[in-house]
C-alpha positions as CSV (number, residue, x, y, z in Angstrom):
1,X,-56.7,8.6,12.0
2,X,-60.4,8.7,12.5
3,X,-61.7,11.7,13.8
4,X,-63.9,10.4,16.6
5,X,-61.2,7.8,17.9
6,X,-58.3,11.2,17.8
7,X,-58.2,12.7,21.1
8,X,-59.5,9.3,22.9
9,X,-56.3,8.2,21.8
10,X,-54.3,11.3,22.3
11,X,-55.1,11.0,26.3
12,X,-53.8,7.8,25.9
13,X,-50.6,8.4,24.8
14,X,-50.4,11.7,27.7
15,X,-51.6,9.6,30.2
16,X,-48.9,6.6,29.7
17,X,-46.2,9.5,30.0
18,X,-47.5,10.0,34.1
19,X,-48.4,6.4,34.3
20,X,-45.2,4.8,33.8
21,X,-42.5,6.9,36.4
22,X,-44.5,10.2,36.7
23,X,-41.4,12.4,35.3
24,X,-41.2,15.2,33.4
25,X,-40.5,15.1,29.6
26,X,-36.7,14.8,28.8
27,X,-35.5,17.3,25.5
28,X,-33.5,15.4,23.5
29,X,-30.4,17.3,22.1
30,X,-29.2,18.1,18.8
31,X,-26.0,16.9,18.1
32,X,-23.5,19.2,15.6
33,X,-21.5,17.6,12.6
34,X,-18.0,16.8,14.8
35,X,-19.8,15.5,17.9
36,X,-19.3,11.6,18.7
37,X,-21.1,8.9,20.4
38,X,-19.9,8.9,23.8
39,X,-21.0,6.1,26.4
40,X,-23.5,8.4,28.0
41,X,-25.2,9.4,24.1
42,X,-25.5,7.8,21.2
43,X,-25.3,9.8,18.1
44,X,-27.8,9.3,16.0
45,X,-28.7,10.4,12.5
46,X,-30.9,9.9,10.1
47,X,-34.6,11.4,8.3
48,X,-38.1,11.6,8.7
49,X,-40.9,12.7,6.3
50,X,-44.3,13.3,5.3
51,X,-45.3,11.7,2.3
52,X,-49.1,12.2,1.7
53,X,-51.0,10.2,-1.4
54,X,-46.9,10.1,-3.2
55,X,-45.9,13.8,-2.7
56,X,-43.3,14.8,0.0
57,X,-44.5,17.2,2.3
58,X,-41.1,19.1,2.8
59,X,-39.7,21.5,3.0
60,X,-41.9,22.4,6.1
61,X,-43.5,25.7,7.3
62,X,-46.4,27.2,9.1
63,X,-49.7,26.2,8.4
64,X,-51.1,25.9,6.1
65,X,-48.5,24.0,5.2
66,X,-47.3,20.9,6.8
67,X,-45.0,21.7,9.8
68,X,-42.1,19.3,10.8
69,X,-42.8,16.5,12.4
70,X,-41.1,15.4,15.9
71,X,-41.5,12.8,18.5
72,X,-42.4,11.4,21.5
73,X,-41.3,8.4,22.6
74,X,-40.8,6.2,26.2
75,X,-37.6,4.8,26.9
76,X,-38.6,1.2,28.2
77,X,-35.3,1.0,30.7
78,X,-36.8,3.8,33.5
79,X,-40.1,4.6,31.7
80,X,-39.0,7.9,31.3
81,X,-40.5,9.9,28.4
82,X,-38.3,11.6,25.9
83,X,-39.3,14.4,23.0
84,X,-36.9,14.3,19.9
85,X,-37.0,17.9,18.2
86,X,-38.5,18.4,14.8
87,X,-36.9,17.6,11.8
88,X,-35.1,20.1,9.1
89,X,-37.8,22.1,7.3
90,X,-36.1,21.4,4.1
91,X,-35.0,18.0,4.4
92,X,-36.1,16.6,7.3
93,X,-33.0,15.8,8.8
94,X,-31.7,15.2,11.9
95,X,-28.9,14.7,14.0
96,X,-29.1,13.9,17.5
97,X,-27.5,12.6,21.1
98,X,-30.0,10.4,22.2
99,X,-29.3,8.1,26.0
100,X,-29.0,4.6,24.8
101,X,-31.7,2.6,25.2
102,X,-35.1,1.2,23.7
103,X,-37.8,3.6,22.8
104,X,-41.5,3.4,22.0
105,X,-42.8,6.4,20.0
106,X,-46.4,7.4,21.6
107,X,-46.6,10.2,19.0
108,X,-45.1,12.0,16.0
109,X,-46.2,15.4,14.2
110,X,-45.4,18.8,14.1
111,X,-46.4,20.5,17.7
112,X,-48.1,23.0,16.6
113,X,-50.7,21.1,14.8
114,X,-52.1,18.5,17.1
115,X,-55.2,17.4,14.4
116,X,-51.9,15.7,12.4
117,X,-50.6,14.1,15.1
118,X,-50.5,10.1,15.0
119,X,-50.5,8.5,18.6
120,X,-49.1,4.9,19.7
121,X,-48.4,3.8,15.9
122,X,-45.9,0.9,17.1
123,X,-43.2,2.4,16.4
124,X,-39.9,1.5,18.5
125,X,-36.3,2.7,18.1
126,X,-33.5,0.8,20.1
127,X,-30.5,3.0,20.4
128,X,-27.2,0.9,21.5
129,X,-24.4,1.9,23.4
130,X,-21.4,3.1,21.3
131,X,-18.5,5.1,21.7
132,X,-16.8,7.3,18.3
133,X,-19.1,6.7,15.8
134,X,-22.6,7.8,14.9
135,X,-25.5,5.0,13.9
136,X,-27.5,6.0,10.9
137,X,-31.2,5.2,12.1
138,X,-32.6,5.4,8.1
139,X,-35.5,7.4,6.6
140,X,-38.6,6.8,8.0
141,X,-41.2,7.7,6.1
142,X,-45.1,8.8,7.2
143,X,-46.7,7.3,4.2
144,X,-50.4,8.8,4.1
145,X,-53.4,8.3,2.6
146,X,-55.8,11.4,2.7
147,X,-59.5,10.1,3.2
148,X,-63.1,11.8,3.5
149,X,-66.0,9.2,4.7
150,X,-69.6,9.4,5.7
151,X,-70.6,7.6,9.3
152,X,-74.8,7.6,10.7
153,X,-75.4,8.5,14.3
154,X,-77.8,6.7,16.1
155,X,-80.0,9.3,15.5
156,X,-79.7,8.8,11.6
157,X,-77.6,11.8,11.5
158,X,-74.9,11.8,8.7
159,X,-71.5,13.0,9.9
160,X,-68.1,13.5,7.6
161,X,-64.9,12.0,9.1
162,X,-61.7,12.9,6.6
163,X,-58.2,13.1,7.7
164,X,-54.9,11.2,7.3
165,X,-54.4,7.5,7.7
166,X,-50.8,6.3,8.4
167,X,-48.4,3.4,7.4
168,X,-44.7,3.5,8.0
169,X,-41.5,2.3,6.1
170,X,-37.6,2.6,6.8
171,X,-35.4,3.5,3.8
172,X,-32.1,2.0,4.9
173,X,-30.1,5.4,4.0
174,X,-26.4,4.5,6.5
175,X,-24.0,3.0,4.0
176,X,-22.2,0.5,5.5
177,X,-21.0,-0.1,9.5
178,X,-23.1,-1.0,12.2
179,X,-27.0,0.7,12.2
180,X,-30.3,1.2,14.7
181,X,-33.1,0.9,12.9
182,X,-36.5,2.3,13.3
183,X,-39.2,-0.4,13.4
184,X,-42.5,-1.1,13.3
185,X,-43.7,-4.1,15.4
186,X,-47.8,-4.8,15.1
187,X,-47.8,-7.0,17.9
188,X,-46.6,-4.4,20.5
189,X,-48.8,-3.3,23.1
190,X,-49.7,-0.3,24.0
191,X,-51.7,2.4,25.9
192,X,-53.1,0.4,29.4
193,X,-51.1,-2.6,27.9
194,X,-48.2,-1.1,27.2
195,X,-48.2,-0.1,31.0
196,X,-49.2,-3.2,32.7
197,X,-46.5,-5.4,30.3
198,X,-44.0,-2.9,31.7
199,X,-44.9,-3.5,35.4
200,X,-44.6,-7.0,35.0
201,X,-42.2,-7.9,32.9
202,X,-39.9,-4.9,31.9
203,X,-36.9,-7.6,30.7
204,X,-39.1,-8.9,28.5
205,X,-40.5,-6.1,26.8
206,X,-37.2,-4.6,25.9
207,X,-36.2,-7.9,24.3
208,X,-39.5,-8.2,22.4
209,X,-38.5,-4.8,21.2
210,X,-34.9,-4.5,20.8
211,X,-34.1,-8.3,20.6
């Protein structure tokens, strides 16, 4: 992300959490090896990860190295925002009960290291209703590209921007039986949008999204 653009964006993604219902952030659960979908959760499972210029970040730590990433993401049926707990350090795992629904992420990295978080990166995750078995959600992976640039001022002052620019893939990793996917959708709004589409057409949304 561009360094002058970061925390512009950053208030945007905090702001749309009070904007849309005004509640307070729901901590998604981890969900052990013999727990089942239930029609209140979904159990989902599946990996995300760092991968920076080809090499995999993991296994996570303390700076300096990378920490695990998590998320925050707005479930488009109530508005309500949700935070899904970091990943495994060494494999970047998880297993989780998540509410059914669909989901726009408004940010992913590792709490503790806000100048490697990505905010509103079109991201969505729908997340059906199912009872017994567990959906394999895939890997996504945070493909980055490290970059170091020079930008003038108005004032014909040289400044250095460097950081991390993102892309994202899904590795379909579930095997067979029925899957939610991660996507990425470039056409989805967000920030001010995001809000206003919401008010005005929340049926719609949720089918651009989940179909």
């Amino acid at each position: 992300m561009h360094t002058p653009y970061r925390f512009f964006r950053a208030g945007l993604a905090i702001g749309l959490l009070a904007l849309l219902q005004g509640c307070a952030l729901t901590w998604i659960r981890h969900a052990a090896p013999q727990d089942a979908s239930t029609p209140e959760y979904t159990v989902v499972a599946g990996r995300m990860n760092y991968i920076v210029d080809g090499e995999l970040m993991a296994p996570y730590g303390s700076a300096p190295r990378w920490g695990p990433p998590n998320l925050i993401a707005l479930r488009m049926e109530d508005g309500n925002p949700f935070v899904f707990p970091q990943v495994d350090e060494v494999t970047g795992a998880f297993r989780l009960k998540v509410p059914p629904g669909a989901y726009v992420v408004t940010q992913i990295g590792p709490p503790i290291q806000p100048d490697r978080h990505t905010t509103w990166p079109r991201l969505v995750l729908c997340v059906p209703a199912t009872q017994g078995e567990a959906l394999h959600v895939g890997h996504l992976q945070l493909l980055g590209t490290r970059y170091r640039e020079t930008y003038t001022l108005s004032t014909g002052t040289e400044r250095v921007s460097q950081g991390v620019r993102y892309r994202f893939a899904v590795v379909d990793e579930g095997g067979d039986g029925r899957r939610s996917l991660f996507r990425e959708l470039p056409d989805l709004p967000i920030g001010q949008r995001l809000q206003e589409r919401w008010q005005q057409d929340k049926a719609g949304l949720i089918r651009q999204i989940c179909g």
